[in-house]
C-alpha positions, 0 to 999 in steps of 0.5 A: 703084658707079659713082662717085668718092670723095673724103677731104679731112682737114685734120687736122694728124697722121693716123693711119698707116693711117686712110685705107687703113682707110676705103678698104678699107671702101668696096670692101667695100661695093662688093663687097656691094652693087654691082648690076653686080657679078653676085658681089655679094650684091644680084646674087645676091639678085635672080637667085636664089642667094642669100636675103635671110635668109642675106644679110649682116647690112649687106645685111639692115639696108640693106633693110629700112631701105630698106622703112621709109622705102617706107612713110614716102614712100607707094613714092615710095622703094623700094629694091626698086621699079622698075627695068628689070631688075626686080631690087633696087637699093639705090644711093640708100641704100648710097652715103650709109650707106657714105660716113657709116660711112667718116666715123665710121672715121676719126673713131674713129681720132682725125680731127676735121676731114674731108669725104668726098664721093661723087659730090657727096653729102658727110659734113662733120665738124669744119671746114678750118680750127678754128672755119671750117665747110665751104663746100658748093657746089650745083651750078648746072644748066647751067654746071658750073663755077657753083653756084646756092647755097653752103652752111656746114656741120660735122658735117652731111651733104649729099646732092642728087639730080638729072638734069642730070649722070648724066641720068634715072637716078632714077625714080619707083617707083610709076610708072616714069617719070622725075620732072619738076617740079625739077631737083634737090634738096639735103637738109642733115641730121645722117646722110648715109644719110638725107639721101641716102635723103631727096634722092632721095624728095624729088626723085621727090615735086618742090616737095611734097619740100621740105614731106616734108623738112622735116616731118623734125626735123633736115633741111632742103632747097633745090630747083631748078626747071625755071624756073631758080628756087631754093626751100628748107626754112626750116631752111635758112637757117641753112646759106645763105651769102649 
């Protein structure tokens, strides 16, 4: 779906196959939901030739969580809002559900210290090293080889939302226009398919974000402004490496 996963597992015995498991799932996720496949059952649901009730039951779950949370976010998530072809979109949802389902394969296949990462959204469990969390870097805005803040986690999820690496590819569905008053926004949770739902409602809603973030128990959130400045969630002080 456009982007690049990683698997980092530090176990000392992997199972035969764990990987190739995982890796198959996520194709088979991109066959589903991909929205530049014209095969896949998103394309198919938005010109017509397939209906949502004969969908598969992992597109069917994936919108209509995508509805629960346009109502919670007052549209400023909606998986079937805008978009210049007007079609369904269910990218700021699927990436973090189907990296989080990956995660819980290979943990059922005995692997407890791994990170998935896609396109800079990441499910930790376990840690490099026994006893040592994952060291998660945000990346600084304008110098990619620098981070604006480093966060420690194990069995969280980490998920930002942005312009300055793919640019203004996320828009506000009740208006259409490309969100303005931060530059991105990092959530910290317990599921990645919802820190990455919440990264992006957070990042279209601005500083008032970190508020809507943080009304959810569990998560936590940091955001970077136009000013070059960095604001965050007071749960987010126990994942801040100082």
């Amino acid at each position: 779906m456009g982007t690049v996963v990683s698997i980092d597992a530090r176990d000392p015995a992997i199972p035969s196959g764990a990987l190739d498991d995982a890796i198959a799932w996520l194709h088979e996720v991109d066959g589903r939901f991909s929205p530049w496949r014209a095969d896949s059952e998103i394309s198919r649901l938005g010109d017509g030739t397939l209906d949502e009730a004969e969908a598969h039951p992992d597109v069917r779950e994936i919108l209509a969580l995508g509805d629960e949370l346009a109502v919670e976010s007052g549209g400023a998530f909606d998986v079937r809002g805008w978009r210049a072809d007007g079609r369904v979109d269910p990218c700021g949802l699927v990436k973090g559900w189907s990296i989080e389902r990956a995660t819980r394969r290979l943990a059922a296949r005995g692997l407890r210290d791994v990170a998935l990462t896609a396109g800079g959204d990441i499910a930790a469990r376990g840690g490099p090293v026994p006893g040592v969390p994952w060291r998660v870097g945000v990346r600084h805005p304008d110098r990619p080889d620098r981070v604006a803040a480093v966060l420690a986690v194990t069995d969280a999820a980490v998920a930002t939302s942005g312009a300055y690496e793919r640019g203004a590819h996320i828009r506000d569905p009740r208006t259409g226009r490309t969100p303005s008053e931060v530059r991105s926004m990092t959530v910290v949770g317990p599921s990645l398919t919802l820190a990455d739902a919440y990264a992006t409602t957070g990042y279209v809603l601005g500083l008032d974000g970190l508020d809507w973030v943080a009304a959810h128990d569990g998560y936590a959130a940091v955001a970077i402004t136009w000013a070059d400045t960095v604001r965050w969630t007071p749960g987010m002080d126990r994942y801040l490496v100082r």
